[in-house]
PDB file of N, CA, C, O and CB in Angstrom:
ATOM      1  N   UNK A   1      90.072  79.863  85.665  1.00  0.00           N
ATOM      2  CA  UNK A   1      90.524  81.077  85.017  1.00  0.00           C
ATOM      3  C   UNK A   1      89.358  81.883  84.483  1.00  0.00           C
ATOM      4  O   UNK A   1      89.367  83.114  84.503  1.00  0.00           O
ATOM      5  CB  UNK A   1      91.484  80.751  83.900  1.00  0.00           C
ATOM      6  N   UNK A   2      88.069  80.962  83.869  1.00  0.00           N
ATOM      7  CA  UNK A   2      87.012  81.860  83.707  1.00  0.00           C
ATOM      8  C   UNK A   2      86.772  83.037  84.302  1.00  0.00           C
ATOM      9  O   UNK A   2      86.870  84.167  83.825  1.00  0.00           O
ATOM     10  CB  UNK A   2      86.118  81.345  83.892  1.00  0.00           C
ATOM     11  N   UNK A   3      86.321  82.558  85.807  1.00  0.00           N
ATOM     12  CA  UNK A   3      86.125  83.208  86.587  1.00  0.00           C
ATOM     13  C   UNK A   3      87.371  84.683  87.384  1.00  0.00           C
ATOM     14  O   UNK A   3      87.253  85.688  88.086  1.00  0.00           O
ATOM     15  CB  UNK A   3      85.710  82.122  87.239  1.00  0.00           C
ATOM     16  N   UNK A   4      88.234  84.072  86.828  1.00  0.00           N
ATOM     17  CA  UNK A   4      88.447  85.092  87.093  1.00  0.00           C
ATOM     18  C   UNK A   4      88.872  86.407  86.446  1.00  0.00           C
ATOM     19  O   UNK A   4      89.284  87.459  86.934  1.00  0.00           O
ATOM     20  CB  UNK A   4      88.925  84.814  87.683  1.00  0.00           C
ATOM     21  N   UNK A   5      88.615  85.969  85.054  1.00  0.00           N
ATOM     22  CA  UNK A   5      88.454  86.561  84.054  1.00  0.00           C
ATOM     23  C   UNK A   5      87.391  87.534  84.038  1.00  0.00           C
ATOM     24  O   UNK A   5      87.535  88.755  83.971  1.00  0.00           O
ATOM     25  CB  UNK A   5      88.376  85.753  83.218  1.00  0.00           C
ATOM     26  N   UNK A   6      86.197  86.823  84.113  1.00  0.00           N
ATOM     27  CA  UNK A   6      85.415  87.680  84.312  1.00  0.00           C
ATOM     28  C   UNK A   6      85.029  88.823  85.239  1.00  0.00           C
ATOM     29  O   UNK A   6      84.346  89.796  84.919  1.00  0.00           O
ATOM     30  CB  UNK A   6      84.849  87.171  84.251  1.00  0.00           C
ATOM     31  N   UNK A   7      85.616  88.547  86.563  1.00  0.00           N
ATOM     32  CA  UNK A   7      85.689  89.687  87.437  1.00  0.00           C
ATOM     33  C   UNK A   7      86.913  90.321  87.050  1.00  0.00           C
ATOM     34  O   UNK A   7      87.382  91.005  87.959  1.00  0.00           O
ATOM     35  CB  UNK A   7      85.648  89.352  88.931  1.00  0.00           C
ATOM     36  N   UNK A   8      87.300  90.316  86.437  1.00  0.00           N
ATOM     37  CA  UNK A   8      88.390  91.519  86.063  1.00  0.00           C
ATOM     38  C   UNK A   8      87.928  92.172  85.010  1.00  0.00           C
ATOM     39  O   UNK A   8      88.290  93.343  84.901  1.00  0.00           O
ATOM     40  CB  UNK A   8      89.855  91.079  85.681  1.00  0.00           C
ATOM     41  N   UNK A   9      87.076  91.637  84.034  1.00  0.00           N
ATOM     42  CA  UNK A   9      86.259  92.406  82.968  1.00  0.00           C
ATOM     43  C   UNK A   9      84.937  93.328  83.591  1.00  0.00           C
ATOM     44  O   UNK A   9      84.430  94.342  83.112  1.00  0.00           O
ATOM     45  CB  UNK A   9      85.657  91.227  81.872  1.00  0.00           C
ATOM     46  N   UNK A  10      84.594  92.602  84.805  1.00  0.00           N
ATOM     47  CA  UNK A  10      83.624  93.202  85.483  1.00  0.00           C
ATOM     48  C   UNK A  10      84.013  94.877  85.752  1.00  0.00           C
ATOM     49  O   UNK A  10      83.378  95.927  85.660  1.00  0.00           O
ATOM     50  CB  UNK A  10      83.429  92.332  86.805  1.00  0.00           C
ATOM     51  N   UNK A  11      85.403  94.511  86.130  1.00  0.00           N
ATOM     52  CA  UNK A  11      85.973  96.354  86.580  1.00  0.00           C
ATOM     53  C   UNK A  11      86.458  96.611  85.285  1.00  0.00           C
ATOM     54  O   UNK A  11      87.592  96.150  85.418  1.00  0.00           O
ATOM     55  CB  UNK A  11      87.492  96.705  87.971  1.00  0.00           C
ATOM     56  N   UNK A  12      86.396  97.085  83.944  1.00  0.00           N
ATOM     57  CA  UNK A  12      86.480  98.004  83.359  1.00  0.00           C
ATOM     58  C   UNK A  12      87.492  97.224  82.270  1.00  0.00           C
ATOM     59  O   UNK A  12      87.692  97.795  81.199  1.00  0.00           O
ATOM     60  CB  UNK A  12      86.829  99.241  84.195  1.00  0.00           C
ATOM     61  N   UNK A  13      88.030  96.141  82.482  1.00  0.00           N
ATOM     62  CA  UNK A  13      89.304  95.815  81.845  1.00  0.00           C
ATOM     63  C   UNK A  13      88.770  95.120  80.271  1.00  0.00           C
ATOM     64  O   UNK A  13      87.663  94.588  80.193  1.00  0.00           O
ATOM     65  CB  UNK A  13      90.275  94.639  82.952  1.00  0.00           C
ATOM     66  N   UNK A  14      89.733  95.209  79.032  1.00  0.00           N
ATOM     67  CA  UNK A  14      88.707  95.076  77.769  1.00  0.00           C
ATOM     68  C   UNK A  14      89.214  93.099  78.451  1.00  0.00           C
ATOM     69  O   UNK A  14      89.714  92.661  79.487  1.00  0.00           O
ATOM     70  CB  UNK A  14      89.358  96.036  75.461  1.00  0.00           C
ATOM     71  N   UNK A  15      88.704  92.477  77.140  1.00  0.00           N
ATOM     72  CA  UNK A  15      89.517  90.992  77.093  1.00  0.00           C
ATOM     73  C   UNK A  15      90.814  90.640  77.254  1.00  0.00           C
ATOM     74  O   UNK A  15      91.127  89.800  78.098  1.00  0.00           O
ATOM     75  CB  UNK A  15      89.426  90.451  76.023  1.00  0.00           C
ATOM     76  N   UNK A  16      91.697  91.229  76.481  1.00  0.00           N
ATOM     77  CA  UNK A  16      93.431  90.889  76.076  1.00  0.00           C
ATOM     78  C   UNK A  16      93.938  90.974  77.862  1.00  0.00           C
ATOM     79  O   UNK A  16      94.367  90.054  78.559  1.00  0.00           O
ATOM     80  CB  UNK A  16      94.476  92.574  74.694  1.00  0.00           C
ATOM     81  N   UNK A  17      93.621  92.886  78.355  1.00  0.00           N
ATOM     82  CA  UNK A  17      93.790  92.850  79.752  1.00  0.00           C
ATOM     83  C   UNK A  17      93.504  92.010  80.709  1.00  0.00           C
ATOM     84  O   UNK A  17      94.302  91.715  81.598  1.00  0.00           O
ATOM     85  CB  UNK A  17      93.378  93.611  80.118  1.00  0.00           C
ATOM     86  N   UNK A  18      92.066  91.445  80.584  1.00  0.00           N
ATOM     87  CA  UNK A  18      91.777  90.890  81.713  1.00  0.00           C
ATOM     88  C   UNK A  18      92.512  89.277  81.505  1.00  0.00           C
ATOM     89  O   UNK A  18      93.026  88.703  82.465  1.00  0.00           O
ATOM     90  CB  UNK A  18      90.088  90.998  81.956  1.00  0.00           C
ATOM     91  N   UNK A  19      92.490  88.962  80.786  1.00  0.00           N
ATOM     92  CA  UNK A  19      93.456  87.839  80.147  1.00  0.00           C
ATOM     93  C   UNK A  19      94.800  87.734  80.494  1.00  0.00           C
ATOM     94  O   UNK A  19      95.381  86.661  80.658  1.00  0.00           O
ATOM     95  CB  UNK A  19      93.545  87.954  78.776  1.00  0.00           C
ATOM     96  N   UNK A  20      95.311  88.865  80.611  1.00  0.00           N
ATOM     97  CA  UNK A  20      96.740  89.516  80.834  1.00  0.00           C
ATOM     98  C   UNK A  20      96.868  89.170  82.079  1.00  0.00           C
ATOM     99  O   UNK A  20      97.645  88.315  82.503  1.00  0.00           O
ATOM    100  CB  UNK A  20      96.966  91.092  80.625  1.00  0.00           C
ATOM    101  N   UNK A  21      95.956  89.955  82.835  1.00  0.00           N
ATOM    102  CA  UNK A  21      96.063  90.031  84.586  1.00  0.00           C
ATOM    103  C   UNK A  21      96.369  88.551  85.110  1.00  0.00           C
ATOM    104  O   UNK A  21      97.380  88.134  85.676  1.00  0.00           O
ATOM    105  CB  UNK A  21      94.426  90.593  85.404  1.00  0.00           C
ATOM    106  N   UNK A  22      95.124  87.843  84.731  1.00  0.00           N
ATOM    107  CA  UNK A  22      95.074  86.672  85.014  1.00  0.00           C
ATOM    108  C   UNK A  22      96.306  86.182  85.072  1.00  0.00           C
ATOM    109  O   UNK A  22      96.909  86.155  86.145  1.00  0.00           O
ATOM    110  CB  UNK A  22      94.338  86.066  84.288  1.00  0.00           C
ATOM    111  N   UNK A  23      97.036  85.573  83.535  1.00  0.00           N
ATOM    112  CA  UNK A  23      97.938  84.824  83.454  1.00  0.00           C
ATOM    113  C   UNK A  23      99.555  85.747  83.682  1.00  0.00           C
ATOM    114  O   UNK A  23     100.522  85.511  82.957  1.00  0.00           O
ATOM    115  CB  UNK A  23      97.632  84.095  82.094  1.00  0.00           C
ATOM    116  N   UNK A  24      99.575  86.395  84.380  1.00  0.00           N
ATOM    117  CA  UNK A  24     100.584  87.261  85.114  1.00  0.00           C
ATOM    118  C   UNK A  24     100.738  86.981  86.489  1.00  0.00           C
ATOM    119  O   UNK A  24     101.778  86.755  87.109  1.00  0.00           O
ATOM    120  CB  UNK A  24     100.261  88.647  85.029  1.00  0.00           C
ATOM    121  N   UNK A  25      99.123  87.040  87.040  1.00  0.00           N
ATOM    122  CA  UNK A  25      99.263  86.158  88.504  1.00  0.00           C
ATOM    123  C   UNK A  25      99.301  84.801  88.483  1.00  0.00           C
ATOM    124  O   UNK A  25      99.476  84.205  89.546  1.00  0.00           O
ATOM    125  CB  UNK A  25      98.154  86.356  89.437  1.00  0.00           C
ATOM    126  N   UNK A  26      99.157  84.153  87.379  1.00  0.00           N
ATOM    127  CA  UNK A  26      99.334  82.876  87.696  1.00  0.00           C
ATOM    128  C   UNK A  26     100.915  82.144  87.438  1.00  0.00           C
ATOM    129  O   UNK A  26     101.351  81.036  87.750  1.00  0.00           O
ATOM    130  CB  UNK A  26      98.252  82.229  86.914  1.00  0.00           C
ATOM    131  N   UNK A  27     101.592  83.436  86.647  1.00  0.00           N
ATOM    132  CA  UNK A  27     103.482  82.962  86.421  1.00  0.00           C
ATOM    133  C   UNK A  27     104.261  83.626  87.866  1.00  0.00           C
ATOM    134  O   UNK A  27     104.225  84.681  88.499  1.00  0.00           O
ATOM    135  CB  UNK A  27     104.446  84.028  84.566  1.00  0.00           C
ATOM    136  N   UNK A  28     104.676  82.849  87.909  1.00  0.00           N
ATOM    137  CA  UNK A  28     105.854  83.363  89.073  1.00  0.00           C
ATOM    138  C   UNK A  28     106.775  84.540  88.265  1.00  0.00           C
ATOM    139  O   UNK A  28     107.135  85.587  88.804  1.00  0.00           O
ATOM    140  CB  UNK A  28     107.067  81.839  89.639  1.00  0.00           C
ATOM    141  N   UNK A  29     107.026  84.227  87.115  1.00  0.00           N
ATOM    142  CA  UNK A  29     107.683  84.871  85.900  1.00  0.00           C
ATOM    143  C   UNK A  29     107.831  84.666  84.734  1.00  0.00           C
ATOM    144  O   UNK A  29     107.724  83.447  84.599  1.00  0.00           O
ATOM    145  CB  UNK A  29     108.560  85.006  85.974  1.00  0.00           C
ATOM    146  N   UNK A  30     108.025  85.144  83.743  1.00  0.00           N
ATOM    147  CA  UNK A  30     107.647  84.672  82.374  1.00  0.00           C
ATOM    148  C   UNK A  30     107.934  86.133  80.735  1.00  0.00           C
ATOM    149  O   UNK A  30     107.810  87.358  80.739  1.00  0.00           O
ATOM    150  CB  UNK A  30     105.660  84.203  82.726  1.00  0.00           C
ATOM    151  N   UNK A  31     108.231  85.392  79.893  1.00  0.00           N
ATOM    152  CA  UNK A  31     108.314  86.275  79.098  1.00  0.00           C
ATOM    153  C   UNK A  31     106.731  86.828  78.073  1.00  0.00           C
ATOM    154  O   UNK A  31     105.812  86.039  77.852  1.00  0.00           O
ATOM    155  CB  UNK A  31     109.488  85.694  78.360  1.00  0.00           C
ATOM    156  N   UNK A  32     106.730  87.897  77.714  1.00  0.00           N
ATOM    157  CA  UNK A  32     105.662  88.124  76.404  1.00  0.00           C
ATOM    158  C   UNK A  32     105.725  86.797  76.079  1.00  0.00           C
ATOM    159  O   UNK A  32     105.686  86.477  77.267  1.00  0.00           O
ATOM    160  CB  UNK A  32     106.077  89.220  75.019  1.00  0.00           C
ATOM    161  N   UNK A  33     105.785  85.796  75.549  1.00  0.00           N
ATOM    162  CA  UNK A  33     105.894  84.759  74.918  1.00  0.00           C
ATOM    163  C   UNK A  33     105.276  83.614  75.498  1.00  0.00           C
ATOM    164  O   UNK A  33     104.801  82.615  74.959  1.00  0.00           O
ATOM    165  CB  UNK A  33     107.061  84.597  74.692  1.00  0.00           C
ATOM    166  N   UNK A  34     105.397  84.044  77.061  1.00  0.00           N
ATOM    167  CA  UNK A  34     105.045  82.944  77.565  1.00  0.00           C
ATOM    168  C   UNK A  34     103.406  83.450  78.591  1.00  0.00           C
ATOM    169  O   UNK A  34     102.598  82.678  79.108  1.00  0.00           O
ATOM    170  CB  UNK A  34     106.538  82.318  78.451  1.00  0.00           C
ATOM    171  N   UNK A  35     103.390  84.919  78.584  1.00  0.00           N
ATOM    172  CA  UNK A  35     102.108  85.599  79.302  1.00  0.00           C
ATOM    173  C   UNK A  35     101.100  84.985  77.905  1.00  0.00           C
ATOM    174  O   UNK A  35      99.982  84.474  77.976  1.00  0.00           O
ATOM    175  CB  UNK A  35     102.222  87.783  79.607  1.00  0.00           C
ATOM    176  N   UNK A  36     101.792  85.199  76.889  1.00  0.00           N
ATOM    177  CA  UNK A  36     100.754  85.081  75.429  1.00  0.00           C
ATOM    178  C   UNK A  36     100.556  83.805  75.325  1.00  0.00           C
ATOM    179  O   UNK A  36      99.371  83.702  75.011  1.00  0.00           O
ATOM    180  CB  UNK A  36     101.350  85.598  73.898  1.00  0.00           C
ATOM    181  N   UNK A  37     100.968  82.874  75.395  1.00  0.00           N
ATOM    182  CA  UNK A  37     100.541  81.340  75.673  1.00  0.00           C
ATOM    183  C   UNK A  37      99.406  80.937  76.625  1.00  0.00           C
ATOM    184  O   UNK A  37      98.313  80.468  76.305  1.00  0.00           O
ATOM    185  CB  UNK A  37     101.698  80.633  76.232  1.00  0.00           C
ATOM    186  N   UNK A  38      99.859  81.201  77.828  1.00  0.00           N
ATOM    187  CA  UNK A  38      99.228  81.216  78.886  1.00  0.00           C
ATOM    188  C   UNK A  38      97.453  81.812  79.088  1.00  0.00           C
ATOM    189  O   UNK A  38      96.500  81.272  79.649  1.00  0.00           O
ATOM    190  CB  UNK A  38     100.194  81.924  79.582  1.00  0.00           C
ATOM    191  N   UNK A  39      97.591  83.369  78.228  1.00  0.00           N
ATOM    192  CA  UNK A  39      96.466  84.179  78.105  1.00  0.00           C
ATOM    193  C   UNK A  39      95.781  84.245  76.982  1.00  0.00           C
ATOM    194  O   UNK A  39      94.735  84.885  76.877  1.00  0.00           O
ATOM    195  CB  UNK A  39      96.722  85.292  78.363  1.00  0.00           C
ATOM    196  N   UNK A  40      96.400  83.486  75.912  1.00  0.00           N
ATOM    197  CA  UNK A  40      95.625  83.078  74.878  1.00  0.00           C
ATOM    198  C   UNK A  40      95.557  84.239  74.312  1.00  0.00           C
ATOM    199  O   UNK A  40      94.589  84.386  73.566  1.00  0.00           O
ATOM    200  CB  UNK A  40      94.387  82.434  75.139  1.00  0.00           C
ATOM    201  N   UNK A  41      96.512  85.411  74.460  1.00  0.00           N
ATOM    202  CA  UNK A  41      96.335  87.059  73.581  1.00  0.00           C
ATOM    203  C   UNK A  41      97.274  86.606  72.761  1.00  0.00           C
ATOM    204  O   UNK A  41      98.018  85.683  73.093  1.00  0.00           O
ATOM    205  CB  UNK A  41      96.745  88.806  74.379  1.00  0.00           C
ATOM    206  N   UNK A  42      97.341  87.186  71.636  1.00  0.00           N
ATOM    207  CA  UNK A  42      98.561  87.684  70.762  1.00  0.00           C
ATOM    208  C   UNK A  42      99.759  88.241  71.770  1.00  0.00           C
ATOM    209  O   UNK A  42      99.749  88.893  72.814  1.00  0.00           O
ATOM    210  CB  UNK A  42      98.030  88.994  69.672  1.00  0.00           C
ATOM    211  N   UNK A  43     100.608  87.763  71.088  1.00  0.00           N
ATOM    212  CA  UNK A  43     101.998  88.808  71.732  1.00  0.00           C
ATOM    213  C   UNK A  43     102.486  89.798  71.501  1.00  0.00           C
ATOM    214  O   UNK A  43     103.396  90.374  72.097  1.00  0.00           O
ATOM    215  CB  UNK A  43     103.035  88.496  71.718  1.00  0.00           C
ATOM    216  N   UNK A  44     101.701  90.197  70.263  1.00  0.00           N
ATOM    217  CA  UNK A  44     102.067  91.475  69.905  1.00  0.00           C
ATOM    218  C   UNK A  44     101.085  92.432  70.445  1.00  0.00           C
ATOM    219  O   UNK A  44     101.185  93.589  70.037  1.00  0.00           O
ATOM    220  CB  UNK A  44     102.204  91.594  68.473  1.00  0.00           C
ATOM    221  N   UNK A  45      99.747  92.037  71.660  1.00  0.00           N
ATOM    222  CA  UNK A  45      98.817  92.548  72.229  1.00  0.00           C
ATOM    223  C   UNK A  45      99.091  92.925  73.530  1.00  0.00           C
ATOM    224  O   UNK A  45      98.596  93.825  74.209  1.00  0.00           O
ATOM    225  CB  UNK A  45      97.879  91.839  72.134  1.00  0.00           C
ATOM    226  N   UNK A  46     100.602  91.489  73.977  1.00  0.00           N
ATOM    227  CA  UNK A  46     100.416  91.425  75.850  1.00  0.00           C
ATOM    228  C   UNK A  46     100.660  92.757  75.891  1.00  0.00           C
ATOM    229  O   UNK A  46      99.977  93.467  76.629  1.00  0.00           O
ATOM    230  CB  UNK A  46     101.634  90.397  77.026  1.00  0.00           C
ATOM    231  N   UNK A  47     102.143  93.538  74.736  1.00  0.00           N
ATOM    232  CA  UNK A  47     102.612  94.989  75.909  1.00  0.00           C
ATOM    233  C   UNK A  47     101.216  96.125  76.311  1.00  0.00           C
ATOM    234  O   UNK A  47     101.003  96.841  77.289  1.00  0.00           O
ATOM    235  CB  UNK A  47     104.068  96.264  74.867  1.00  0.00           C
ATOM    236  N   UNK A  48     100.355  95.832  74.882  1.00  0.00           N
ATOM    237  CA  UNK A  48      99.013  96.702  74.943  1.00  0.00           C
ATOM    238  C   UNK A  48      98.452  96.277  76.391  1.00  0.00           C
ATOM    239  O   UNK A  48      98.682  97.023  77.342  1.00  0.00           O
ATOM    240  CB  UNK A  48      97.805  96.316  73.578  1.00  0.00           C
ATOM    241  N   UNK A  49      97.723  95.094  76.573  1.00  0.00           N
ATOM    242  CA  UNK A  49      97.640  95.129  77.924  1.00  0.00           C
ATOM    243  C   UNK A  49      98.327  94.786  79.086  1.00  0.00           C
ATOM    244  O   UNK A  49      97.978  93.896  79.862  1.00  0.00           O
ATOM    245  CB  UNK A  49      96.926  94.738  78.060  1.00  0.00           C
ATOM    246  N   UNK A  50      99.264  95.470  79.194  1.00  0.00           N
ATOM    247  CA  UNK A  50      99.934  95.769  80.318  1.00  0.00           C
ATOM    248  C   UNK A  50     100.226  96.918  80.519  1.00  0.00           C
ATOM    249  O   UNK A  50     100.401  97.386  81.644  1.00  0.00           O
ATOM    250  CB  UNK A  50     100.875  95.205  80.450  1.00  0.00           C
ATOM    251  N   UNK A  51     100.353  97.752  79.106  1.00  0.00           N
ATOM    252  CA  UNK A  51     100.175  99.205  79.278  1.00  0.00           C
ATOM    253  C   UNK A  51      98.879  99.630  80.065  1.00  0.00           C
ATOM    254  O   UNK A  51      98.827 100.241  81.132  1.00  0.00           O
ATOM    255  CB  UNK A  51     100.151  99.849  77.897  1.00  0.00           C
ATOM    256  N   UNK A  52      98.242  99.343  79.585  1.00  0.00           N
ATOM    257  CA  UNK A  52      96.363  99.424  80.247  1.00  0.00           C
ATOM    258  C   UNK A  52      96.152  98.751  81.704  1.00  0.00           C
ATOM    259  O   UNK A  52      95.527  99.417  82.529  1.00  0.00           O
ATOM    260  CB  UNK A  52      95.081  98.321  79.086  1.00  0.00           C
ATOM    261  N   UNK A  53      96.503  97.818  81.974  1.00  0.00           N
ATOM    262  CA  UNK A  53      96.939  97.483  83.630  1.00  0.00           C
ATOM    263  C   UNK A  53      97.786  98.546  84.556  1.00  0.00           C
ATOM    264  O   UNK A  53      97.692  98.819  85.752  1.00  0.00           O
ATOM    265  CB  UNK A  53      97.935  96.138  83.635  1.00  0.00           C
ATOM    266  N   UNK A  54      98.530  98.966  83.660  1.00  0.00           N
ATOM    267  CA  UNK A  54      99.806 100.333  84.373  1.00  0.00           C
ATOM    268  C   UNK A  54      98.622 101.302  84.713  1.00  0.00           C
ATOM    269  O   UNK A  54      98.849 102.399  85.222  1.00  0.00           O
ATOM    270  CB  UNK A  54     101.302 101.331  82.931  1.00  0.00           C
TER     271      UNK A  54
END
């Protein structure tokens, strides 16, 4: 996940986002609750980055 963290920070994305991305491709599906577990963001951060992914 490092890694691929970091190439997503590489293109422009802050932390929470690139964090986001990651653990979004890695759920088949999942709630805020469970992207925020997964990505180690706050949940009151995931909608912020996912707005910023949009």
């Amino acid at each position: 996940m490092v890694h691929s963290r970091q190439a997503t920070e590489a293109l422009g994305l802050n932390t929470y986002a690139a964090r986001t991305f990651v653990a979004l491709v890695s759920l088949d599906e999942g709630t805020a609750q469970d992207v925020s577990e997964v990505a180690e963001v706050p949940q009151t951060r995931v909608y912020d980055a996912a707005d910023e992914l949009y």
